[in-house]
C-alpha positions as CSV (number, residue, x, y, z in Angstrom):
1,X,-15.7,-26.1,-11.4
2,X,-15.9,-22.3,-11.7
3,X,-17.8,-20.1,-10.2
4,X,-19.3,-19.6,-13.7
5,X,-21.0,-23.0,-13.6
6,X,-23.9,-21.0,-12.4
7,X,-26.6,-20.0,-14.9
8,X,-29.1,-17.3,-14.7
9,X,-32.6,-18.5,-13.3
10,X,-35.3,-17.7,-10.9
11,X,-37.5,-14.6,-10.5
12,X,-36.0,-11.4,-9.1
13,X,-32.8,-12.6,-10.6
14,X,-30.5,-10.7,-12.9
15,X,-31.2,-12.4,-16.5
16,X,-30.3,-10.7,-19.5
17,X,-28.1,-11.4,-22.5
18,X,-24.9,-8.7,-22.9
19,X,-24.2,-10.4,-26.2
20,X,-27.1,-8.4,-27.7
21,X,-27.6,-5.9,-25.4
22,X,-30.3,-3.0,-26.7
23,X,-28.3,0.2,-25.6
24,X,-25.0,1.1,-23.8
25,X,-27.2,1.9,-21.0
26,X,-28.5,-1.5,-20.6
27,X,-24.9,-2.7,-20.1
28,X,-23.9,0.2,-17.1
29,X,-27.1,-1.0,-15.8
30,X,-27.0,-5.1,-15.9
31,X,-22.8,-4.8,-14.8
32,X,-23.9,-3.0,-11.6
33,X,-27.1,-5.0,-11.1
34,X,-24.4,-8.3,-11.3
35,X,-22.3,-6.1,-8.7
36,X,-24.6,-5.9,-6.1
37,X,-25.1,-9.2,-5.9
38,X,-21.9,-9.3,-4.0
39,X,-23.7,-7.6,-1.6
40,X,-26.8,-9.8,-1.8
41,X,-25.9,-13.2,-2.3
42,X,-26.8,-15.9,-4.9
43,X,-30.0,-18.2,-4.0
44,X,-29.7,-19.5,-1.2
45,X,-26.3,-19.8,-0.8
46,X,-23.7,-18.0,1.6
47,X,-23.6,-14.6,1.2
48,X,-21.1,-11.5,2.7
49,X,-23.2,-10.7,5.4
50,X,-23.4,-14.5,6.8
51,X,-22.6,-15.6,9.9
52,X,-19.3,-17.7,9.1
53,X,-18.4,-15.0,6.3
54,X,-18.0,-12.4,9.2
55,X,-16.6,-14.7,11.7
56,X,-13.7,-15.6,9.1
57,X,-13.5,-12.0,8.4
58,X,-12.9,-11.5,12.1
59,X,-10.5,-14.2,12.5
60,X,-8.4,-12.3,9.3
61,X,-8.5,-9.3,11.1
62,X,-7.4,-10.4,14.1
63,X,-4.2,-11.8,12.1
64,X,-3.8,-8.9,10.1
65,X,-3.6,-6.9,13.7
66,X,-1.3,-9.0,14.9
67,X,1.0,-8.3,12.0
68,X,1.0,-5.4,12.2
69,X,2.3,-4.9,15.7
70,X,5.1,-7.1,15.3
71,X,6.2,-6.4,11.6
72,X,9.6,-7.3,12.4
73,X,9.4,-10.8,12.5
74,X,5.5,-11.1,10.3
75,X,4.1,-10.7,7.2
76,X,1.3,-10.9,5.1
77,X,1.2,-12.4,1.8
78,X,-1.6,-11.8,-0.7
79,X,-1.2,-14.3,-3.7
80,X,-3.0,-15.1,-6.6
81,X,-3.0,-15.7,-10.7
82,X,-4.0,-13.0,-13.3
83,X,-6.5,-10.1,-11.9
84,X,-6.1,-12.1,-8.1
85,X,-2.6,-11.3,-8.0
86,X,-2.8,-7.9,-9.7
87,X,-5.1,-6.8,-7.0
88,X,-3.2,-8.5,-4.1
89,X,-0.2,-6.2,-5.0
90,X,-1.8,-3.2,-5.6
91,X,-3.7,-3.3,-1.8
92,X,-0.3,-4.8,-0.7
93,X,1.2,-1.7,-2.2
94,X,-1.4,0.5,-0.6
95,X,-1.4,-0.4,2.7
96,X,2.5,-0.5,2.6
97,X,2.2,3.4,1.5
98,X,-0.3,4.3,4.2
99,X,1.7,2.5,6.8
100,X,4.8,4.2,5.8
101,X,3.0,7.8,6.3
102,X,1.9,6.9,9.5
103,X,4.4,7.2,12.8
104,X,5.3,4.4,14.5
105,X,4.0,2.0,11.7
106,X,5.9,-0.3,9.4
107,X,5.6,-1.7,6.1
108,X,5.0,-5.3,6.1
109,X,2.6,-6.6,3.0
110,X,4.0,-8.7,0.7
111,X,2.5,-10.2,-2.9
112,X,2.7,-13.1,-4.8
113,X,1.3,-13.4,-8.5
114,X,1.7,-16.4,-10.9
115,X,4.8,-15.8,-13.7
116,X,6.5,-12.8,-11.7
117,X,5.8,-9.0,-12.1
118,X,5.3,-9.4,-15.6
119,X,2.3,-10.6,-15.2
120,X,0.9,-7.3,-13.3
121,X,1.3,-6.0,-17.5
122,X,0.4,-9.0,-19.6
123,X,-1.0,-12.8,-19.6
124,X,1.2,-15.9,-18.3
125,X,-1.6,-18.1,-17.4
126,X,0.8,-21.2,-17.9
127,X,2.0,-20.4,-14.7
128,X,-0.9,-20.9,-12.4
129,X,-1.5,-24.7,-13.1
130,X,2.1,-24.9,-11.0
131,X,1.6,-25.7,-7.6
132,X,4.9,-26.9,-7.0
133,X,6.0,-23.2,-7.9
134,X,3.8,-21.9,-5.8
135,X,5.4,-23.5,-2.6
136,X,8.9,-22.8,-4.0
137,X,8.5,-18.9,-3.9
138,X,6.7,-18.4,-0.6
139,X,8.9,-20.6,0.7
140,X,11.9,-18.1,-0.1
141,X,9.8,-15.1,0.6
142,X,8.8,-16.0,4.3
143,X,12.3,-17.8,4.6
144,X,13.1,-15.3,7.7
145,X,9.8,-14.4,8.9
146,X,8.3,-16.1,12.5
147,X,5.1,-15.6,11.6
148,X,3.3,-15.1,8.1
149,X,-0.6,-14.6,7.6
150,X,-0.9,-15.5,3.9
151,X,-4.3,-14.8,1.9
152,X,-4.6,-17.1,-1.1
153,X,-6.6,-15.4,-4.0
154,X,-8.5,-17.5,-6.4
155,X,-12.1,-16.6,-7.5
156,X,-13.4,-20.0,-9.6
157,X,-11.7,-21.9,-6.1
158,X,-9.1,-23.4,-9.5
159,X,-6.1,-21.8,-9.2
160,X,-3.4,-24.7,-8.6
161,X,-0.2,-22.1,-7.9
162,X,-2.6,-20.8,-4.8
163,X,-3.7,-24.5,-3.8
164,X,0.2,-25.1,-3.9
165,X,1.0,-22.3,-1.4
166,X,-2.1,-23.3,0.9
167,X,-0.7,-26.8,0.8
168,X,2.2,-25.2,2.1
169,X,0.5,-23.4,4.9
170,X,-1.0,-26.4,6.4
171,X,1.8,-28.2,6.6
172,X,3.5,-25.8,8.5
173,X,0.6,-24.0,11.0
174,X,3.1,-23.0,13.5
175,X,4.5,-20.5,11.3
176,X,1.5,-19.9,8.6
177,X,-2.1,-18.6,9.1
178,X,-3.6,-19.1,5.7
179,X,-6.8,-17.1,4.6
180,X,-8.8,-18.9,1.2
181,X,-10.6,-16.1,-0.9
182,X,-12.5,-17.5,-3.2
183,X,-16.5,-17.2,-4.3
184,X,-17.9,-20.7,-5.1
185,X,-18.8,-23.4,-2.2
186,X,-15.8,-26.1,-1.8
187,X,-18.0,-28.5,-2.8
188,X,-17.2,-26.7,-6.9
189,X,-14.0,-25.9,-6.1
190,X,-11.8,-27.5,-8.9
191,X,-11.1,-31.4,-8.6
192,X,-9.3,-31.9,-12.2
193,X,-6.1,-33.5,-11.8
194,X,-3.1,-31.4,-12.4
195,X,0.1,-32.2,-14.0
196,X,3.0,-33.1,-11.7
197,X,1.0,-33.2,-8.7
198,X,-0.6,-35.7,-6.5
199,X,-3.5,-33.7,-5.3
200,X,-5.9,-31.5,-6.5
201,X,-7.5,-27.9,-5.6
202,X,-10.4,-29.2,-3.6
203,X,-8.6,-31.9,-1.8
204,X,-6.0,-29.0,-0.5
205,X,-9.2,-26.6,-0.1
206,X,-11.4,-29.1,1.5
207,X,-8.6,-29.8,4.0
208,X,-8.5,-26.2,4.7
209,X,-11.9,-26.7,6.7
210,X,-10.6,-28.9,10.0
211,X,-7.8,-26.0,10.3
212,X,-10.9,-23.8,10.4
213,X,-12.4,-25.2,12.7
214,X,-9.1,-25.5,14.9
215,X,-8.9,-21.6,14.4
216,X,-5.5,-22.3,11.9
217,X,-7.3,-20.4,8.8
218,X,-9.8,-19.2,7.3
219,X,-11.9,-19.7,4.1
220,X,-13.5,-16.0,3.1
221,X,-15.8,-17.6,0.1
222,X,-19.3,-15.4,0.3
223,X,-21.0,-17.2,-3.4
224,X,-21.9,-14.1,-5.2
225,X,-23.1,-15.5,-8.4
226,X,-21.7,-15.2,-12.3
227,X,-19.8,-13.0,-14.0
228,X,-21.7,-10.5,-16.1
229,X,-19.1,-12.6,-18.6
230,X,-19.5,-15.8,-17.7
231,X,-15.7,-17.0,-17.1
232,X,-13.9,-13.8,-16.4
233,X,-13.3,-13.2,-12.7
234,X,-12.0,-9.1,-13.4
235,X,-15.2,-7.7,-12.7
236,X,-17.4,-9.2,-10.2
237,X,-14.8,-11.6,-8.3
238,X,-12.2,-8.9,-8.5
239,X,-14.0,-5.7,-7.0
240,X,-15.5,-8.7,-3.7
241,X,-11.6,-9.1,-3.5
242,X,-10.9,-5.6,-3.1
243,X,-13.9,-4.8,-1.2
244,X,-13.1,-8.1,1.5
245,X,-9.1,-7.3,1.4
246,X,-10.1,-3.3,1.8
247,X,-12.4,-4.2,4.7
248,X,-9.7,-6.7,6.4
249,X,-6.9,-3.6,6.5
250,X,-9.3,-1.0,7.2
251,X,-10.9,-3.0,10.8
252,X,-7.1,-4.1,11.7
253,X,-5.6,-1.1,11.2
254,X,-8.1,1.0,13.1
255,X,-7.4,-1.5,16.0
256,X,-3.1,-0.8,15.6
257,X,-4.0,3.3,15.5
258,X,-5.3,3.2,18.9
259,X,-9.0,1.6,19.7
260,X,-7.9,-0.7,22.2
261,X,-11.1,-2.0,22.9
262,X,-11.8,-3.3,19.4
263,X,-9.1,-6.3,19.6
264,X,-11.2,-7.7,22.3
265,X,-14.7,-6.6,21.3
266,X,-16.0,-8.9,18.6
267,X,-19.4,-7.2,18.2
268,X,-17.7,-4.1,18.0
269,X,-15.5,-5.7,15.1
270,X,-18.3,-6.9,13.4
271,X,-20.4,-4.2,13.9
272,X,-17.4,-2.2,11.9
273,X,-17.3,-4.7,9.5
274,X,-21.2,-4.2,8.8
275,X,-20.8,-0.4,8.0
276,X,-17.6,-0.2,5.7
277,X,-19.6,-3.5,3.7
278,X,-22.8,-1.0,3.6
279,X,-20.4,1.7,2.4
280,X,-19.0,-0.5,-0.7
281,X,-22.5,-1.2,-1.4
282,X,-23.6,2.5,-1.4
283,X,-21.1,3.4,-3.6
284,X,-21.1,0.9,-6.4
285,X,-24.8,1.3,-5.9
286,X,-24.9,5.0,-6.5
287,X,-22.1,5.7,-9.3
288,X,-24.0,4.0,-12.1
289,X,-27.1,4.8,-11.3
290,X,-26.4,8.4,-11.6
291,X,-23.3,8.7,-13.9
292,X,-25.3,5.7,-16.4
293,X,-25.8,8.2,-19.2
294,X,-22.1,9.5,-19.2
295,X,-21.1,5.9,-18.9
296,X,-23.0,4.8,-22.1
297,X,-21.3,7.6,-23.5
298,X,-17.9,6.6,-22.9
299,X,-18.5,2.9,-24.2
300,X,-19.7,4.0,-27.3
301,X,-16.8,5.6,-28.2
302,X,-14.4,2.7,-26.9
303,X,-16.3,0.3,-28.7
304,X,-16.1,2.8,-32.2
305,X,-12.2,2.7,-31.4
306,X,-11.9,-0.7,-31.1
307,X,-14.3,-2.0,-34.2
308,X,-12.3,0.8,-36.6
309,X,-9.1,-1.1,-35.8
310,X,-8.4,1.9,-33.1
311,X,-7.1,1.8,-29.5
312,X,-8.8,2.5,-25.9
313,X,-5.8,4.7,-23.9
314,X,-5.8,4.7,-20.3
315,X,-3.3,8.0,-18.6
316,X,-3.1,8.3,-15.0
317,X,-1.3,8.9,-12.0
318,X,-1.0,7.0,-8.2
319,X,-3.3,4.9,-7.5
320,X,-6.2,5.7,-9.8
321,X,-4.1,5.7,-12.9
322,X,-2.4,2.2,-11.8
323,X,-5.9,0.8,-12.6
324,X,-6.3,1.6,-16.0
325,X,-3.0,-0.8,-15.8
326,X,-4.8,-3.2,-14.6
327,X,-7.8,-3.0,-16.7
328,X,-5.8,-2.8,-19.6
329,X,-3.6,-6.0,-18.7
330,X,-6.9,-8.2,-18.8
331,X,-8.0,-7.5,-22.0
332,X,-6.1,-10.1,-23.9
333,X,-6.6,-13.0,-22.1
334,X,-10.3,-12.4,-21.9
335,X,-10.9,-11.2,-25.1
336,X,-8.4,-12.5,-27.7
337,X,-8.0,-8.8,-28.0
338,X,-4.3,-7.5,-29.2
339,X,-2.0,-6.3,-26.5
340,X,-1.8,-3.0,-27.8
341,X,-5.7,-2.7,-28.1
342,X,-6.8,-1.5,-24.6
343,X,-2.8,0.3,-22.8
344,X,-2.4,2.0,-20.2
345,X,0.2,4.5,-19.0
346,X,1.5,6.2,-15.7
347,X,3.2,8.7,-14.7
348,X,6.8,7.9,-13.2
349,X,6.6,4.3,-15.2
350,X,7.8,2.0,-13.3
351,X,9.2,4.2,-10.3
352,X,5.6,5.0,-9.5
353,X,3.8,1.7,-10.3
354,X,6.5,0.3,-7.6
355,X,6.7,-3.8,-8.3
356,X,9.6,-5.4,-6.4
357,X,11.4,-6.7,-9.7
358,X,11.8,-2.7,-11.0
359,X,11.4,-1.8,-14.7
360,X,10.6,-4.8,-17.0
361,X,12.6,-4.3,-19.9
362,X,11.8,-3.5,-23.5
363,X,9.8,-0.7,-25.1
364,X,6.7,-2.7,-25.3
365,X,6.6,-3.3,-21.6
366,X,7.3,0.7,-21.1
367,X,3.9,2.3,-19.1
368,X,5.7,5.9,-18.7
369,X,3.7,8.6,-20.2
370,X,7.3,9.4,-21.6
371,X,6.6,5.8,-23.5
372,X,2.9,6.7,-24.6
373,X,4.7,10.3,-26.0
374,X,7.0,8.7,-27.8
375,X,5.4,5.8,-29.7
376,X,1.8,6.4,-29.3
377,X,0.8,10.4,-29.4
378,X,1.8,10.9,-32.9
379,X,0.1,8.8,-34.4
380,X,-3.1,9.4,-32.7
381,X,-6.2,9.3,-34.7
382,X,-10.4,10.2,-34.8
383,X,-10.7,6.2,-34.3
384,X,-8.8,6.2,-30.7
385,X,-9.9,7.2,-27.2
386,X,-7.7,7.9,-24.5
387,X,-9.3,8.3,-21.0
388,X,-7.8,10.6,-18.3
389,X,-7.9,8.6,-15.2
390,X,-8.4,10.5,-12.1
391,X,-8.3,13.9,-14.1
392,X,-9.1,15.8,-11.0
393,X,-6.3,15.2,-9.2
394,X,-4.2,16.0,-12.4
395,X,-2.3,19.5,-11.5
396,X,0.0,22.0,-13.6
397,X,2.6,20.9,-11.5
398,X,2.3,16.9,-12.9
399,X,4.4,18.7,-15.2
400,X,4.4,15.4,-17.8
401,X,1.2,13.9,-17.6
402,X,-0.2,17.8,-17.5
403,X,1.7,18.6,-20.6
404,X,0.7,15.4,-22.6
405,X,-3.1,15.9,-21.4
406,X,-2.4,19.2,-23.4
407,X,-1.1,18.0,-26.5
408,X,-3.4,14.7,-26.8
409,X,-6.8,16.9,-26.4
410,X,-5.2,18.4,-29.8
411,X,-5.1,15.4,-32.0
412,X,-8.9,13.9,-33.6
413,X,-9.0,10.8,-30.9
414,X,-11.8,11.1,-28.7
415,X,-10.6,12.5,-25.3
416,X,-12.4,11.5,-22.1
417,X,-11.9,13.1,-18.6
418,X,-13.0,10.5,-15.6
419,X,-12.8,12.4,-12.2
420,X,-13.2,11.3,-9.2
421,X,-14.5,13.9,-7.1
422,X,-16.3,17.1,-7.6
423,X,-14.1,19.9,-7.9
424,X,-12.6,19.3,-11.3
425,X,-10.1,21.3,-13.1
426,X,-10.9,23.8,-15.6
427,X,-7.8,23.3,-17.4
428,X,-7.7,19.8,-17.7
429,X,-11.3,19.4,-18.6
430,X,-11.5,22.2,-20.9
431,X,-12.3,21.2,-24.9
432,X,-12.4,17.6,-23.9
433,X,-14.9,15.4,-25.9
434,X,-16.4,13.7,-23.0
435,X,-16.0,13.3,-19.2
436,X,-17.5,11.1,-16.3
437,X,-17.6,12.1,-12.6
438,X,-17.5,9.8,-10.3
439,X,-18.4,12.3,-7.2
440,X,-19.5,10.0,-4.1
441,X,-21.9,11.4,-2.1
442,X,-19.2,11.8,1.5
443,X,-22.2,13.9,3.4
444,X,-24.2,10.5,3.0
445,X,-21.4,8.6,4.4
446,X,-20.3,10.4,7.0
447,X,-22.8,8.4,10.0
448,X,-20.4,5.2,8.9
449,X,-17.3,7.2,9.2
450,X,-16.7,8.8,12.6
451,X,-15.4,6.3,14.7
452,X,-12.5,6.2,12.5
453,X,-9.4,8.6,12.9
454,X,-8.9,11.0,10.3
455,X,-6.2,9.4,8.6
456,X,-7.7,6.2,8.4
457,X,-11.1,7.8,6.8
458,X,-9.4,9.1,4.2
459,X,-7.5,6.1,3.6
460,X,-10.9,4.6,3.0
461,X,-12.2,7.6,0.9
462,X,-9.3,6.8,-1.3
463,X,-10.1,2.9,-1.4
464,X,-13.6,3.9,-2.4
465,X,-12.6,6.1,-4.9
466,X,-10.5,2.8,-6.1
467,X,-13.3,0.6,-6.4
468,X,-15.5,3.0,-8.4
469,X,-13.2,3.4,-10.6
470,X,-11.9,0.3,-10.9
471,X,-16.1,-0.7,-11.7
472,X,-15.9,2.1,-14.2
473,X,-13.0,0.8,-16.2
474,X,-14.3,-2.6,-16.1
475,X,-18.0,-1.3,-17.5
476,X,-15.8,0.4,-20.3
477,X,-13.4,-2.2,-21.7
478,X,-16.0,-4.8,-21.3
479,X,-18.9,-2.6,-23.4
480,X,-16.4,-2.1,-25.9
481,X,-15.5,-5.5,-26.3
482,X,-19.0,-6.9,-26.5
483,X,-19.5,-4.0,-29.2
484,X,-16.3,-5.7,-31.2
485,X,-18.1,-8.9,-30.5
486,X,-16.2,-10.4,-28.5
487,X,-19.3,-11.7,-26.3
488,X,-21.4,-14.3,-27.0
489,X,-24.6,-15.0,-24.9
490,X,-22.8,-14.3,-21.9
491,X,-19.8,-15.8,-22.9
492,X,-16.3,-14.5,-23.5
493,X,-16.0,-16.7,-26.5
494,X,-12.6,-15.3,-27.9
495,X,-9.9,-16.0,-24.4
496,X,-7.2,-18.1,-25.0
497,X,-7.1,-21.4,-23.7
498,X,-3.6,-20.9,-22.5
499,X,-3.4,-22.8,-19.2
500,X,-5.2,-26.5,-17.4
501,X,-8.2,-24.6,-15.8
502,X,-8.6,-22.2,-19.2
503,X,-9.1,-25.1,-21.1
504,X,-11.5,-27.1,-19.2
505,X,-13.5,-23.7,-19.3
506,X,-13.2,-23.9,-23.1
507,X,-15.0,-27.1,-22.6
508,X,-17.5,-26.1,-20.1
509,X,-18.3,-22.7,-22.2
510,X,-18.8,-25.1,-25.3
511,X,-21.2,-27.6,-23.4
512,X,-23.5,-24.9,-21.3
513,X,-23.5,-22.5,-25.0
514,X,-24.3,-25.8,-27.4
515,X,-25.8,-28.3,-25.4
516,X,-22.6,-30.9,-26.5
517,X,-21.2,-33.6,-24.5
518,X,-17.8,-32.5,-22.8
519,X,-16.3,-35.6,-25.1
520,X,-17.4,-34.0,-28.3
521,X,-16.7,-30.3,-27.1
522,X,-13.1,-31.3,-25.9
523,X,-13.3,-33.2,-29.6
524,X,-13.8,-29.8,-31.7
525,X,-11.7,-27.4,-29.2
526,X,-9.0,-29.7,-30.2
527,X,-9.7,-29.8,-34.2
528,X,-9.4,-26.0,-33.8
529,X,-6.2,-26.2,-31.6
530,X,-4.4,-28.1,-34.2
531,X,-6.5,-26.5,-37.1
532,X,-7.3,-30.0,-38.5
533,X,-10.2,-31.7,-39.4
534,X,-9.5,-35.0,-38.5
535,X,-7.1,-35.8,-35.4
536,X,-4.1,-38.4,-34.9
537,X,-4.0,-41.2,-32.5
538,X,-0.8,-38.9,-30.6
539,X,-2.7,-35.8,-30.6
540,X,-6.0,-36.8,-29.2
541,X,-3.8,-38.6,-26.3
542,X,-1.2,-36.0,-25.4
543,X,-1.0,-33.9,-22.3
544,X,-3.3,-30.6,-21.5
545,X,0.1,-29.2,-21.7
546,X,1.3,-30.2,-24.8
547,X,-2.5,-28.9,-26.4
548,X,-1.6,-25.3,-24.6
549,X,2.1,-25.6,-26.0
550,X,1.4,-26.3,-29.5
551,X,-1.9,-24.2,-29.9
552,X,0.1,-21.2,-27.7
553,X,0.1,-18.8,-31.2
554,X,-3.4,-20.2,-32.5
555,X,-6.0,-17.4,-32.6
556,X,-9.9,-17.8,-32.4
557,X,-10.0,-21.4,-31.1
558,X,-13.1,-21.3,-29.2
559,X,-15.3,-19.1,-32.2
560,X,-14.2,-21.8,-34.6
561,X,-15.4,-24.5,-32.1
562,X,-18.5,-23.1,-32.2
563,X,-19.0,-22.9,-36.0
564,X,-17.5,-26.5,-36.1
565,X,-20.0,-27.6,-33.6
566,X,-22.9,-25.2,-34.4
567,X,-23.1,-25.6,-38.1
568,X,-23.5,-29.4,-39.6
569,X,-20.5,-30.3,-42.0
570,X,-18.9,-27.0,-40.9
571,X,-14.9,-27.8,-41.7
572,X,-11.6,-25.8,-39.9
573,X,-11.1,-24.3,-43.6
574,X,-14.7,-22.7,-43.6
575,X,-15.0,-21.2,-40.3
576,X,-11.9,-19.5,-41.2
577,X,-13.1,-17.8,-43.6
578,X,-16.4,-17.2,-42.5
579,X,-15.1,-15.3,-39.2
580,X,-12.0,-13.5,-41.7
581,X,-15.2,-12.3,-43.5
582,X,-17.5,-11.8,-40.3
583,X,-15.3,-11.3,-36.9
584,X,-18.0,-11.0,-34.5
585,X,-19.5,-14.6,-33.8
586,X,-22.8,-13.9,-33.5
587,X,-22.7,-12.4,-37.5
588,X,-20.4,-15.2,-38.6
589,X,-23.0,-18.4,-36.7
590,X,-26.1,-16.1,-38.3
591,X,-24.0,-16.4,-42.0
592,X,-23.2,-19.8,-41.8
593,X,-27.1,-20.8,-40.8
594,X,-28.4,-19.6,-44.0
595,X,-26.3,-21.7,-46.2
């Protein structure tokens, strides 16, 4: 199962419905509401601040510590599929960076994502349901290493490339120490058999729990909840990854800097722990609440761009412009939404975005600003918005991004400065349409600060930075999609069942939204797959694979599933043209009911 599974109930609880949300404001406020929960558990559940939550954290740090001591002959391995393996390489990236800067310290962070670097830029979900992949290339990544503390990335508990490589891991615990992060209790992690394979995710995951309790892993799976979009892991399970694999290098690296006591103190540890957690919270706590109206704002116009047939532009630099990258690259898969919809662009391409397999290729894979100059500025119209990411730390001498800040604020697209601290530049801001300021509060911070060194604080100043606008980004994308439509009750009703656990999602987002059996929901998903209304013998019997293959160019399966289901005598031809006529699903359902 997923961690989507879940539905909204009991008193106190955030309920609401982002399909029809009132106002932009009511979607700032009901994302960050969802984000706290991260901080405050689900029911009665696990939660971040339990007992064996901060134990395993402790046990990871430990690891990590170790690591990074002896990084000659250790690694560490972050691995996952889609936005888990996006955000394992960017820390990876980060903490190789700040290790590099720092004497006496050596890079040693490795990542893993499903389908290769080109996945960091678009969709290969095909990929993840290969576990015997999996194993094959952290095999030949560790090959010389003595010692390798790998963290396994999968939200929903489902990803079989990651329940490949853990499977790995256990067989070989002299060498491995493998961390699970994940957000649902074992007992839903996925048991669906998979192709090629004799086991499942939960059997591997289960399994995981007597190496627990040997102290040969650790399973990090706090249950925070749903999605604000019920069965899209970017927002909620992605900023509790950042925030757990922020939290694991902050702790272990403040023990390698020189606080000799800490390795040995666990209280101390988890007293540490305790603060940087209370930080996260503060901050993703405080940014909407305060920058709400600006946020609104900023959706309104995205959502303008993308229901005038428009685009949503990301520009950036480092760090902060890497995630409107990221953003950007789960768009598609989520929303059905057009690659070139939602792009985003970096200074120094792919010299400064710094993924082990270099440049990847053609001119639609380009993310230099030299790339968005050349086949995207000129043709810049009143129904795009382009956002400067991290437009305070834009200066006249980042000479290219600088320059096409200039030029872009000229054209009619709506132009949108999101700083990230307080003293902003006059330049850069000046005659842009609209700006957001993510300013933390440090004053209000500092009590949780101070036993860190002063590299290492602003190493986590930057990763707060990260995750606020990382939660920004992910308010913005996701408002304007919902304004397209692209949301239904909750549900992102338009991604592409492109892979085992994506289509067994289809099914469960069918059953939970119509009330079907999964029989008659699996029934319709694959009328719509095959765009028939009446199924042969061979395609009703074929492989989950061979559905994915043939269906792989097919757009708007699951809306015309729900027409097919939702409206009696409702044929493929008809729902067709009823969502050609009315694109957003809600409209085209409403239509169809009245005839």
């Amino acid at each position: 199962m997923d961690p989507y599974s879940y539905q909204w109930s009991g008193t106190g609880r955030v309920r609401w419905d982002l399909g029809v949300a009132c106002c932009f404001n009511d979607i700032v406020s009901q994302i960050s509401k969802c984000d706290l929960e991260i901080f405050k558990g689900w029911m009665d559940h696990e939660n971040i601040f339990s007992d064996r939550i901060l134990q395993a954290l402790e046990d990871t740090i430990h690891k990590a510590t170790q690591v990074f001591q002896n990084p000659t002959k250790s690694c560490l391995v972050m691995s996952g599929c889609g936005t888990s393996g996006r955000l394992g390489f960017y820390v990876s990236r980060d903490i190789n960076k700040f290790l590099c800067r720092q004497g006496g310290l050596t890079a040693c962070c490795d990542y893993l994502i499903a389908g290769g670097d080109i996945a960091l830029l678009r969709s290969t979900e095909a990929q993840e349901d290969d576990p015997n992949l999996g194993r094959k290339v952290l095999d030949q990544l560790c090959a010389e290493k003595e010692y390798v503390l790998y963290i396994g990335i999968t939200c929903g508990l489902s990803a079989a490339y990651v329940a490949g490589q853990i499977d790995h891991c256990l067989q070989n615990l002299d060498r491995f120490y493998p961390v699970l992060i994940g957000f649902n209790p074992l007992y839903q992690a996925r048991d669906h058999q998979v192709e090629n394979w004799n086991q499942t995710c939960a059997s591997v995951f289960n399994r995981m729990q007597e190496a627990q309790s040997q102290n040969k892993a650790a399973i990090l799976n706090p249950v925070i909840g749903p999605e604000p979009i019920t069965g899209s892991s970017r927002m909620k399970g992605g900023t509790a990854t950042k925030v757990l694999l922020d939290v694991i290098f902050q702790v272990s690296l403040h023990t390698v800097m020189g606080d000799t006591n800490r390795s040995s103190n666990n209280s101390s540890s988890r007293g540490t722990v305790k603060k940087l957690l209370n930080m996260y919270y503060k901050v993703l706590k405080d940014i909407p609440d305060r920058r709400q109206d600006d946020i609104a704002m900023v959706i309104s116009a995205a959502g303008k761009s993308l229901n005038s047939n428009g685009h949503l532009y990301y520009l950036g630099k480092d760090h902060l412009g890497m995630l409107g990258l990221i953003d950007a690259s789960e768009c598609p898969p989520t929303y059905g939404s057009d690659f070139e919809d939602v792009r985003g662009f970096l200074q120094g391409g792919f010299s400064s975005w710094g993924n082990k397999e270099g440049d990847l290729g053609n001119s639609q894979n380009d993310i230099s600003i030299e790339a968005f100059t050349k086949h995207n500025l000129l043709h810049l119209t009143a129904n795009d918005t382009v956002i400067l990411v991290g437009s305070s730390s834009v200066k006249e001498d980042d000479a290219e991004l600088f320059n096409v800040w200039k030029e872009v604020k000229k054209t009619a697209a709506t132009t949108v400065c999101l700083a990230t601290n307080q003293s902003k530049s006059q330049v850069i801001d000046e005659g842009v349409n609209l700006q957001i300021n993510l300013q933390i509060h440090w004053a209000q911070l500092e009590k949780y600060m101070e036993e860190f060194p002063t590299s290492l604080q602003q190493q986590i100043k930057n990763n707060l930075m990260q995750i606020s606008t990382k939660q920004t980004l992910n308010m913005i994308s996701t408002g304007a999609h919902i304004l397209k439509g692209k949301v239904y009750h909750n549900y992102m009703i338009d991604l592409k069942l492109s892979n085992n656990k994506l289509f067994y999602r289809g099914i469960s987002i069918i059953v939970k939204l119509l009330g079907v059996s999964e029989d008659k929901a699996r029934n319709a998903i694959l009328r719509s797959m095959y765009r028939m209304d009446d199924l042969t013998t061979d395609q009703t019997e074929a492989q989950i694979s061979q559905h994915i293959l043939n269906a792989s160019n097919i757009p708007k399966v699951l809306p015309v599933t729900i027409l097919l289901l939702g409206i009696k005598g409702c044929t493929i031809e008809r729902a067709l043209q009823t969502l050609t006529e009315y694109p957003a699903i809600r409209t085209a359902f409403q239509t169809l009911s009245k005839h």
